[in-house]
TIGULO-254678 format. One line per field, with one value per residue: x, y, z of N, C-alpha, C in turn; chain. Coordinates in nm, 2 decimals, always signed. Example, Ala and Ser with C-alpha at 12.3 -4.5 7.8 and 13.67 -1.06 7.14 Angstrom:
! residues 2
nx [+1.32_+1.28] .
ny [-0.57_-0.22] .
nz [+0.78_+0.71] .
cax [+1.23_+1.37] .
cay [-0.45_-0.11] .
caz [+0.78_+0.71] .
cx [+1.32_+1.29] .
cy [-0.33_+0.00] .
cz [+0.78_+0.79] .
mol [A_A] .
***
This chain:
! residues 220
nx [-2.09_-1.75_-1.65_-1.46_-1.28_-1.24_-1.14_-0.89_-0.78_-0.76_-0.58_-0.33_-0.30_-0.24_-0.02_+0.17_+0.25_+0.30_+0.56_+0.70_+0.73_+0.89_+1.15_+1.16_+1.18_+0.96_+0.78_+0.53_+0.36_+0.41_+0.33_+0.01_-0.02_+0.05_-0.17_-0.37_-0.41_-0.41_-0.66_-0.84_-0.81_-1.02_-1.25_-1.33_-1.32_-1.61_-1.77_-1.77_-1.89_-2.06_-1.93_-1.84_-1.54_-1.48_-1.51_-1.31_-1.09_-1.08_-1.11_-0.81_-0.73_-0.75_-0.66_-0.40_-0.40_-0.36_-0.15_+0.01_-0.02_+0.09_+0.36_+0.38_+0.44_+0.62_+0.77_+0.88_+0.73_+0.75_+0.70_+0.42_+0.35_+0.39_+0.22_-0.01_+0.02_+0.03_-0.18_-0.31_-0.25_-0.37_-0.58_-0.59_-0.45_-0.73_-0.94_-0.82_-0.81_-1.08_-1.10_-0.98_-0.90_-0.66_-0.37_-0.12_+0.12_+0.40_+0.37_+0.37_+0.60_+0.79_+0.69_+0.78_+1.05_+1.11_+1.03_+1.18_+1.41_+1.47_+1.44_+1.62_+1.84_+1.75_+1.79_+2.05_+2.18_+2.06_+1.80_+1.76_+1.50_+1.34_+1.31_+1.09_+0.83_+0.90_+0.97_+0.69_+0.56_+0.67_+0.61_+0.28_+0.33_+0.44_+0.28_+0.03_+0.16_+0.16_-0.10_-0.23_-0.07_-0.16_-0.43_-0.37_-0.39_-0.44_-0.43_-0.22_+0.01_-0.03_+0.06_+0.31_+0.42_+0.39_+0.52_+0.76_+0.80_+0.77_+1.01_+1.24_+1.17_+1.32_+1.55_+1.64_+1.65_+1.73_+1.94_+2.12_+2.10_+1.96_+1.95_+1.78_+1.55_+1.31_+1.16_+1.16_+1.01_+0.77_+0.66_+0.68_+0.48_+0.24_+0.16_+0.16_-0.07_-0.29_-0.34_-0.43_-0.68_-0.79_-0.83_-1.04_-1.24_-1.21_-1.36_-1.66_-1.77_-1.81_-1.74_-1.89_-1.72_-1.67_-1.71_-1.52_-1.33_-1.30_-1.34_-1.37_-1.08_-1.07_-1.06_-0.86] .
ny [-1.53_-1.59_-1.64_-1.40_-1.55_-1.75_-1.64_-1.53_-1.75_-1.83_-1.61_-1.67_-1.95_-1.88_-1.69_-1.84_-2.04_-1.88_-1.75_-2.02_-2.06_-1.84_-1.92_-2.14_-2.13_-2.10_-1.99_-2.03_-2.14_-1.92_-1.67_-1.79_-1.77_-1.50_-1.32_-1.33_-1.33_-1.04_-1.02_-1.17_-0.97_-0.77_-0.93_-0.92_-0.65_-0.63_-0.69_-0.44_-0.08_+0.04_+0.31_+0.58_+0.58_+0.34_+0.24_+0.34_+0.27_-0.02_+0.00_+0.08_-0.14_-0.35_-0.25_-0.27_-0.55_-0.61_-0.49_-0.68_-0.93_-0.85_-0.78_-1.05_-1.19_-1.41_-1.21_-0.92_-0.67_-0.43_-0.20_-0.17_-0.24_-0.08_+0.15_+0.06_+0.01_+0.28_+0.37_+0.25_+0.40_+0.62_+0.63_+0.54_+0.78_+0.94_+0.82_+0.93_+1.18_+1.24_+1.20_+1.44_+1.75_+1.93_+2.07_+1.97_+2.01_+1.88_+1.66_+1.67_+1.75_+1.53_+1.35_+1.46_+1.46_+1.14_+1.10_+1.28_+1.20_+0.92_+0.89_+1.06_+0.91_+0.67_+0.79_+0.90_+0.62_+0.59_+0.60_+0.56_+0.51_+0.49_+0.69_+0.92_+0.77_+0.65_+0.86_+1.03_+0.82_+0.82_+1.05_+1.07_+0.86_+0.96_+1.20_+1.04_+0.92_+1.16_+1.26_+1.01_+1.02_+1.23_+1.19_+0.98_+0.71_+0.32_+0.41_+0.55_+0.38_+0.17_+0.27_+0.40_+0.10_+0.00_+0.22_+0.18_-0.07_-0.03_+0.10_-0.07_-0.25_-0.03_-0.03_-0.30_-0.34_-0.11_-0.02_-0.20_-0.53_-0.75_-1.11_-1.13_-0.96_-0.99_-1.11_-0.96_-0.74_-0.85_-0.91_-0.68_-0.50_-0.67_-0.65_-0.39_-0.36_-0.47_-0.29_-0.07_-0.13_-0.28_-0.01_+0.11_-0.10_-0.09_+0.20_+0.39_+0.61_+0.88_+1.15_+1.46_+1.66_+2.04_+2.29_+2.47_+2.35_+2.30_+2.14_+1.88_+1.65_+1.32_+1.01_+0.74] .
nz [+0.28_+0.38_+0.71_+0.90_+1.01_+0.90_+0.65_+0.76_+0.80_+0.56_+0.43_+0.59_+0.52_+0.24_+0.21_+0.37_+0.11_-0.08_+0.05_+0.10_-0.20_-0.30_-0.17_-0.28_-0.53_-0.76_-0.97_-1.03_-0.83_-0.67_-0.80_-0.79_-0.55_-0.44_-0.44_-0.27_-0.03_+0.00_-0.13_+0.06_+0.26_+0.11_+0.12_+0.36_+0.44_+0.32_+0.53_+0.66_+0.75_+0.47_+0.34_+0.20_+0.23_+0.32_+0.04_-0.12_+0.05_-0.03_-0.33_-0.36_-0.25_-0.45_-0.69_-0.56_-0.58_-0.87_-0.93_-0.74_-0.87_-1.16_-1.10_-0.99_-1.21_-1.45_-1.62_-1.73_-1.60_-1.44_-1.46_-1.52_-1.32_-1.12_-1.22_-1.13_-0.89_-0.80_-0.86_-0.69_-0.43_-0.50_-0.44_-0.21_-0.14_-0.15_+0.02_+0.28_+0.27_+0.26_+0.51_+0.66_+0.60_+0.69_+0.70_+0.89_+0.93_+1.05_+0.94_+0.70_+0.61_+0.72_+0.54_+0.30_+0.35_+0.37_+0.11_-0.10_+0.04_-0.06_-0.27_-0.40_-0.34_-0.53_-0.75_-0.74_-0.89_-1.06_-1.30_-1.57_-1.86_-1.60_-1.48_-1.50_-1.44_-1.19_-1.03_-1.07_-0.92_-0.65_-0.62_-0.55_-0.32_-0.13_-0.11_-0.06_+0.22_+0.36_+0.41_+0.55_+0.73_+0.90_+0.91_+1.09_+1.37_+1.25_+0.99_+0.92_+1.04_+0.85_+0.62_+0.65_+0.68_+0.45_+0.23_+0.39_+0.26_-0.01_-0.02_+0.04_-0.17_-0.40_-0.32_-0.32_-0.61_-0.78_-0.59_-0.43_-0.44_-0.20_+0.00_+0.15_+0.11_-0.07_+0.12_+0.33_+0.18_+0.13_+0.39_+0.51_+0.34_+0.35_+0.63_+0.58_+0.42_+0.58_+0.82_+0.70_+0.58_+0.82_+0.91_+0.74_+0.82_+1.07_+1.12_+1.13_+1.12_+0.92_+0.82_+0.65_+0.46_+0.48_+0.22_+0.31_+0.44_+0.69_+0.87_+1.13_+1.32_+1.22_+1.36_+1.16] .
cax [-1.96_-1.66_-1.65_-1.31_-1.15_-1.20_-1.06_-0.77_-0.70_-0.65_-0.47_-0.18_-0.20_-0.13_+0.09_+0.30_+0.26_+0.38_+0.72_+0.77_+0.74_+0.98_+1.23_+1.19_+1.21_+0.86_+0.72_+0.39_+0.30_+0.41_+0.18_-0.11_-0.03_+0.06_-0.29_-0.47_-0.37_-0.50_-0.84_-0.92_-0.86_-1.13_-1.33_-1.32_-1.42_-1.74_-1.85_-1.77_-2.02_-2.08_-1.91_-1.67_-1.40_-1.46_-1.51_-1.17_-0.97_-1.12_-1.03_-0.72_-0.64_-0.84_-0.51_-0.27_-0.38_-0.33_+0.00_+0.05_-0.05_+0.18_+0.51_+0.48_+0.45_+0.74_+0.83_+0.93_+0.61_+0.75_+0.64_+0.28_+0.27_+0.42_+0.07_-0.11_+0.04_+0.00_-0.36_-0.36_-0.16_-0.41_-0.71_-0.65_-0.50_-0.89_-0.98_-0.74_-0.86_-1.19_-1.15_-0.94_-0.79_-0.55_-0.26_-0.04_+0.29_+0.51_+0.32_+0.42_+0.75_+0.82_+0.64_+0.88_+1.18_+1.14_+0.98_+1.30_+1.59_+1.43_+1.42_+1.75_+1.90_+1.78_+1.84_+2.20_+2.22_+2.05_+1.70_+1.73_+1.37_+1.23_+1.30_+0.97_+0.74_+0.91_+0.91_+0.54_+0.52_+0.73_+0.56_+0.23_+0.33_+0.47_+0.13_-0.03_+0.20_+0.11_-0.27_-0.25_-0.05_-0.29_-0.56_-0.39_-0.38_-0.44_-0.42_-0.09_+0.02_-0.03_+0.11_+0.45_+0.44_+0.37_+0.61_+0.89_+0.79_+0.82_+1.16_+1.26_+1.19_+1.35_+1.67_+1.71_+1.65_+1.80_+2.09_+2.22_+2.05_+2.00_+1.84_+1.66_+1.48_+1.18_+1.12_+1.10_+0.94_+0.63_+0.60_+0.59_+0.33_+0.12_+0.10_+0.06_-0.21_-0.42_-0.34_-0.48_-0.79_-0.82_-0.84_-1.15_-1.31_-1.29_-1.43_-1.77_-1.82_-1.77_-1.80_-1.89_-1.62_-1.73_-1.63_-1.44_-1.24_-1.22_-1.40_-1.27_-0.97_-1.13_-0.95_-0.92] .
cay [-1.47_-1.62_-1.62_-1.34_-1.66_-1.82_-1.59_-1.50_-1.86_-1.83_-1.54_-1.72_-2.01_-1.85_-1.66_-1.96_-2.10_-1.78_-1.78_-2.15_-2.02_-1.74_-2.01_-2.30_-2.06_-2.16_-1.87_-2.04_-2.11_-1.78_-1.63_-1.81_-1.74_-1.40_-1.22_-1.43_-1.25_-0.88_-1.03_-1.17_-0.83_-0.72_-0.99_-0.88_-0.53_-0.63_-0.65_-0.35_-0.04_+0.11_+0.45_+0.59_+0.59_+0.21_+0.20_+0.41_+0.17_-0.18_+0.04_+0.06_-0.28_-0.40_-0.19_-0.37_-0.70_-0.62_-0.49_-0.80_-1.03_-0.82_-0.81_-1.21_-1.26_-1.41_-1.13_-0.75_-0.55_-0.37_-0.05_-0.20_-0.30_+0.06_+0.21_-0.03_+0.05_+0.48_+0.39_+0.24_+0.54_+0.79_+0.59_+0.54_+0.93_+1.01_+0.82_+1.00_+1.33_+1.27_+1.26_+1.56_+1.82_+1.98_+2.07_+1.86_+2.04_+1.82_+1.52_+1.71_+1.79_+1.39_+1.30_+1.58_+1.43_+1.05_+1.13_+1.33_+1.13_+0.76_+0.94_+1.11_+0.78_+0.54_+0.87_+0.85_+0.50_+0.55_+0.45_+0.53_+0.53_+0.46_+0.80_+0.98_+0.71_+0.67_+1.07_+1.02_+0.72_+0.90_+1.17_+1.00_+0.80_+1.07_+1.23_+0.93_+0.92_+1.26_+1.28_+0.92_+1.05_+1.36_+1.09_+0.92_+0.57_+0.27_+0.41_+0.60_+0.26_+0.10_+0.35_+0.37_+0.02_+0.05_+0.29_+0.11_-0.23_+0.05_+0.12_-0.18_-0.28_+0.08_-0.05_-0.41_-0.33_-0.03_+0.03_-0.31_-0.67_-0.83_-1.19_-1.07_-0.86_-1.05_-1.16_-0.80_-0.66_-0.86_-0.91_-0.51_-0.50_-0.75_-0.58_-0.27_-0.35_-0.51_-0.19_+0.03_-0.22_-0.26_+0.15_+0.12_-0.16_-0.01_+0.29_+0.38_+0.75_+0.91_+1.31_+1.51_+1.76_+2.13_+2.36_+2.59_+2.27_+2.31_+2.04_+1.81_+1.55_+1.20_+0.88_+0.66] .
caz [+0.28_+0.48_+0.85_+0.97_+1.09_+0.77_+0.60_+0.81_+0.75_+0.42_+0.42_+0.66_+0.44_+0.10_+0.25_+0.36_+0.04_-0.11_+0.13_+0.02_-0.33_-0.31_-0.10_-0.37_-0.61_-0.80_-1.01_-1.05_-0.70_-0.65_-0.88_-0.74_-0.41_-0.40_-0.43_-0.16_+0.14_-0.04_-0.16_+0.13_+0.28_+0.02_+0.11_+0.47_+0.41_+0.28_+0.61_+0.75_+0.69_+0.37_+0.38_+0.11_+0.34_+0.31_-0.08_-0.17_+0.09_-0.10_-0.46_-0.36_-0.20_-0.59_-0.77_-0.55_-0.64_-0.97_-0.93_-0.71_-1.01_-1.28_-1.03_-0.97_-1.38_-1.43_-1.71_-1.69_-1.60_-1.34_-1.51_-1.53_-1.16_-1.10_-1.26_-1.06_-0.75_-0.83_-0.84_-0.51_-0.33_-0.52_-0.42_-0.03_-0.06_-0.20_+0.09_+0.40_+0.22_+0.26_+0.65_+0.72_+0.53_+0.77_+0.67_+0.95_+0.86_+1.06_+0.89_+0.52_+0.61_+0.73_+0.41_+0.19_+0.38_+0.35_-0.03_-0.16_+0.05_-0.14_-0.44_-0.42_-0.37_-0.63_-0.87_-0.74_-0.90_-1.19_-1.35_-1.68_-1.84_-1.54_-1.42_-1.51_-1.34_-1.06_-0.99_-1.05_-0.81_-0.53_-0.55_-0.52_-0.21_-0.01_-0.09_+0.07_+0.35_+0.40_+0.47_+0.60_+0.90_+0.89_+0.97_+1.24_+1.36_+1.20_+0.79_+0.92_+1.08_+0.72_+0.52_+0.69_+0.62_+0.24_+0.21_+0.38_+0.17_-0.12_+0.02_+0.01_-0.36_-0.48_-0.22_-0.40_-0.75_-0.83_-0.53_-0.40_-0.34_-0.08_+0.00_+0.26_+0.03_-0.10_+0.23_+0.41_+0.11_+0.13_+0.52_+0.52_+0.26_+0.38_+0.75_+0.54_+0.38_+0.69_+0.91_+0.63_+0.56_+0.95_+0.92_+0.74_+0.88_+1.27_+1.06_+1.14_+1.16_+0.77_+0.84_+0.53_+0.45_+0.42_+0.12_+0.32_+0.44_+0.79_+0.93_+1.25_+1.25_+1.25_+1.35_+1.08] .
cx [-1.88_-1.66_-1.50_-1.25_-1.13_-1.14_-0.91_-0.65_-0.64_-0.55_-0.34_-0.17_-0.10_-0.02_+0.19_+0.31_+0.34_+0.59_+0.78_+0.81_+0.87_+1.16_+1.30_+1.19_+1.09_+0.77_+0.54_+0.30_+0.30_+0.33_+0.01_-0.16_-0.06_-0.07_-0.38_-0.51_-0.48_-0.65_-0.89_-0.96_-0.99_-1.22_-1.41_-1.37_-1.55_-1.80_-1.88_-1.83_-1.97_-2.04_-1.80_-1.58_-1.39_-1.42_-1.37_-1.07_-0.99_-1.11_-0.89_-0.59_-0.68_-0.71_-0.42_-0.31_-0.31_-0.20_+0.07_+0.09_+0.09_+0.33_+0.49_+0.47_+0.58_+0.81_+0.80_+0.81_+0.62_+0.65_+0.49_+0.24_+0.28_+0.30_+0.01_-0.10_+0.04_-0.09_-0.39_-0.35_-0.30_-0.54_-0.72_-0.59_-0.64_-0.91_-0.95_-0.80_-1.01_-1.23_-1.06_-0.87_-0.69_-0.45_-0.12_+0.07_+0.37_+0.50_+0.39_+0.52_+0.80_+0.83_+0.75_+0.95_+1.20_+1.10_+1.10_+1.44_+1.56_+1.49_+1.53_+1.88_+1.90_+1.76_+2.00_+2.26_+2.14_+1.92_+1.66_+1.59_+1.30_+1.21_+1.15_+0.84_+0.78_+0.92_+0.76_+0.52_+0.56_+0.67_+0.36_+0.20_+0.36_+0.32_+0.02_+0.01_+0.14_+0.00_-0.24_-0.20_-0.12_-0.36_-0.52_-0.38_-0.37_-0.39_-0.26_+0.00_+0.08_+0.05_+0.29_+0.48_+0.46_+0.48_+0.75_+0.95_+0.84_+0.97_+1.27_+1.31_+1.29_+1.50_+1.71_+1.70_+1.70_+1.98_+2.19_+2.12_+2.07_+1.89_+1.74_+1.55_+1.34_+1.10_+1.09_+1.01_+0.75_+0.56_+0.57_+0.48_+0.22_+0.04_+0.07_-0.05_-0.34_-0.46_-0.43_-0.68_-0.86_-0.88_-1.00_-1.27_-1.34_-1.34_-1.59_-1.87_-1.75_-1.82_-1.79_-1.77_-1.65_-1.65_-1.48_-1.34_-1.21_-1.28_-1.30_-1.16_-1.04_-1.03_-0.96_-0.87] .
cy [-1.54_-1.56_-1.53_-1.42_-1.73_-1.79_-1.51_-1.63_-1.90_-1.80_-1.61_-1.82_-1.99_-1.79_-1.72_-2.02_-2.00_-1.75_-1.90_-2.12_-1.97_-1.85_-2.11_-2.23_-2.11_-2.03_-1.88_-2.03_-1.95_-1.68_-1.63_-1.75_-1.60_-1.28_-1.25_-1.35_-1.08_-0.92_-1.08_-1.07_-0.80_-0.76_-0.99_-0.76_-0.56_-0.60_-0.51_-0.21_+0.06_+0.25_+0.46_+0.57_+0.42_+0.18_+0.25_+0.29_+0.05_-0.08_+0.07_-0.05_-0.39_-0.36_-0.28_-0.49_-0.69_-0.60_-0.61_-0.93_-0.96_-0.85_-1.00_-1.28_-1.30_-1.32_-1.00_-0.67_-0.50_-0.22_-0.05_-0.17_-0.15_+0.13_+0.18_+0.02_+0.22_+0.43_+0.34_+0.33_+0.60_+0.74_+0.64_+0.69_+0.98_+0.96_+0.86_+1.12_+1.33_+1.26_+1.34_+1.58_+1.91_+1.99_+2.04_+1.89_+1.94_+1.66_+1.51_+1.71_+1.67_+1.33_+1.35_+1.46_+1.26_+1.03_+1.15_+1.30_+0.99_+0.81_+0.99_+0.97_+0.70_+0.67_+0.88_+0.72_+0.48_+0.51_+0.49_+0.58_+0.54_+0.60_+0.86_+0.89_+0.68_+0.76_+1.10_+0.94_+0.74_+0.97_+1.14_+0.95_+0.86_+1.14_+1.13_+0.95_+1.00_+1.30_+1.13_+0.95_+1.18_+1.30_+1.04_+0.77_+0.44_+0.30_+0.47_+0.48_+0.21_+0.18_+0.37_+0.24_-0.02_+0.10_+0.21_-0.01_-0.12_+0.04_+0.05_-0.25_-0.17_-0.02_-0.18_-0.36_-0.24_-0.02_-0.11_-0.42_-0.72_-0.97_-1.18_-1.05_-0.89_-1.09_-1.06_-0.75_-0.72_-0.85_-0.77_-0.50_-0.55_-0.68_-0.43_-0.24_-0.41_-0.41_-0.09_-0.04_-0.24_-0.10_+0.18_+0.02_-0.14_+0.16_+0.34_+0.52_+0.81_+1.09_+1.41_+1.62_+1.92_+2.19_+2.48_+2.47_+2.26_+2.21_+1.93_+1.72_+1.44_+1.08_+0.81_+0.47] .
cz [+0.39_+0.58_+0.87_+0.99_+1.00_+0.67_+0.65_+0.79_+0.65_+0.38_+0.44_+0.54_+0.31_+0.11_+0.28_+0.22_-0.04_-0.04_+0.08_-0.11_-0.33_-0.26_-0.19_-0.47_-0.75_-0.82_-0.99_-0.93_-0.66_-0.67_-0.82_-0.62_-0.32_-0.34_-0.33_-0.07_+0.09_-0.06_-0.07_+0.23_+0.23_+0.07_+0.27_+0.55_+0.41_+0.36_+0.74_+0.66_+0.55_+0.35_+0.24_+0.13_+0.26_+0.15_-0.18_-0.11_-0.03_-0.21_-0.47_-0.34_-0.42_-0.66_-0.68_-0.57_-0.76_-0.99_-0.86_-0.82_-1.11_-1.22_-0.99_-1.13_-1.40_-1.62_-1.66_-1.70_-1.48_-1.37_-1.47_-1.42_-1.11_-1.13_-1.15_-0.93_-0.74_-0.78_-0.71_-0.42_-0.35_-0.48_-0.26_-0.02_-0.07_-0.04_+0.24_+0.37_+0.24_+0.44_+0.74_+0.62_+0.58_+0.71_+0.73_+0.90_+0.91_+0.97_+0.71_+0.53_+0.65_+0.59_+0.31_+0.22_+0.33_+0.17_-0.10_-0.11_-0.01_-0.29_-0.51_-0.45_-0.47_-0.74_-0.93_-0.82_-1.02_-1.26_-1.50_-1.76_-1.78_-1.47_-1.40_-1.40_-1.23_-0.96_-0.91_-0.87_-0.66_-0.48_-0.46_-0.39_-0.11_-0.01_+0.02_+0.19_+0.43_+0.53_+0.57_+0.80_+0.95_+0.98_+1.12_+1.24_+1.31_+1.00_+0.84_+0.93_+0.92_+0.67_+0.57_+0.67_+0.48_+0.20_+0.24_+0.28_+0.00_-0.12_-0.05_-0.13_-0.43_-0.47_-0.31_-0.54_-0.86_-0.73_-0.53_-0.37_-0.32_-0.06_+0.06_+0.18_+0.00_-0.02_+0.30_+0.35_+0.13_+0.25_+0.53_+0.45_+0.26_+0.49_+0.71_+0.56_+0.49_+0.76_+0.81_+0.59_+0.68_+0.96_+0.92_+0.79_+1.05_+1.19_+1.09_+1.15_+0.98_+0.79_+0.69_+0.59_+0.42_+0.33_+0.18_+0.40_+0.58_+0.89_+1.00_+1.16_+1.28_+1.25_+1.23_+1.16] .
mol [A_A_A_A_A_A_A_A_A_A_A_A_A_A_A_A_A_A_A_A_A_A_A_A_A_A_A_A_A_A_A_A_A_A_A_A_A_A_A_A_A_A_A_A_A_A_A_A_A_A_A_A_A_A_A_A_A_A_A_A_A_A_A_A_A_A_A_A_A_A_A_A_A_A_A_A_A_A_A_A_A_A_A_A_A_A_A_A_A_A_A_A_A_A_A_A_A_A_A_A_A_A_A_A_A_A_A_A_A_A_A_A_A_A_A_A_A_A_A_A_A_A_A_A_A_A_A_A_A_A_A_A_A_A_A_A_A_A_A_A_A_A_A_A_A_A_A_A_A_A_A_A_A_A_A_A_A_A_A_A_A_A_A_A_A_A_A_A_A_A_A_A_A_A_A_A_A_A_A_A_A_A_A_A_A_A_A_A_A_A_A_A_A_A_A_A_A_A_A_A_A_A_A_A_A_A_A_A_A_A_A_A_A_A_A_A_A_A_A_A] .
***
């Protein structure tokens, strides 16, 4: 398995090569490039210990590749990547939920708020068919947010990242775009996804959850 430094190196380069992409306007590089950075996350995990916690984070960084891969196709599968990317939310929420279930009101009522003023907005402007899955996918993510800030540090960290990089995409593609845009969207999502991947790799302590649910708050 690659050395952390050898794969951090990758990461940066595809990632530059990815930015060039987007710059020179070169779908194919783009393509290539895009998923680099997340699987070597994956590939980065491996070595950190065996816990569910860990195996929910790496099943959900596994769905964003894939939605990575469908969003740089150069044809319309947003919808697709939109599935892809649910399945990541509902993965890493399985894995926030499995180390505290508190109910963190101010943490829900954040989550509510930045959930239903996104959602209020690119409704204001219209999506058509896309309405129903992006309902879903809102709701979904604010879920994530949720527990994520439940947990605490690092997956919280990520997840406000996620979310903003979400933002982001809603903000160019339905309200108004901007050039910026492709370029914010992924630097948030990249540092997302390390901080949430970081989560479970400084991870080390996995506390079963009792039925009656009341078991401690654990950093993630």
């Amino acid at each position: 398995m690659p050395r952390p430094s050898h794969l951090t190196t990758i990461a940066l380069v595809a990632a530059a090569f990815y930015i060039y992409a987007l710059a020179s306007d070169n779908p194919l590089l783009a393509l290539l490039a895009k998923p680099i950075p997340v699987l070597a996350l994956i590939a980065w995990l491996r070595s950190a210990p065996d816990k569910p916690y860990r195996r929910w984070i790496t099943l959900g960084l596994a769905f964003s590749v894939l939605g990575d891969i469908l969003l740089a196709i150069p044809a319309d599968l947003f919808v697709f990547s939109l599935a892809a990317f649910l399945c990541a939310h509902l993965a890493y929420l399985r894995a926030y939920c499995s180390q505290t279930l508190r109910p963190a009101l101010p943490a829900l009522l954040l989550s509510a708020i930045t959930g239903i003023t996104l959602l209020g907005v690119l409704v204001s402007h219209g999506l058509g068919p896309l309405l129903i899955p992006v309902v879903l996918y809102a709701l979904a993510i604010s879920a994530m947010l949720w527990r994520a800030l439940a947990c605490g540090g690092l997956a919280a960290l990520g997840a406000c990242l996620f979310v903003l990089s979400d933002s982001l995409i809603g903000i160019d593609r339905f309200v108004s775009p901007f050039a910026a845009a492709p370029y914010l969207i992924i630097l948030t999502y990249w540092l997302g996804q390390w901080a949430i991947a970081s989560s479970a790799s400084h991870h080390s302590i996995d506390k079963e959850l009792t039925q009656s649910g009341t078991s401690g708050v654990e950093r993630c």
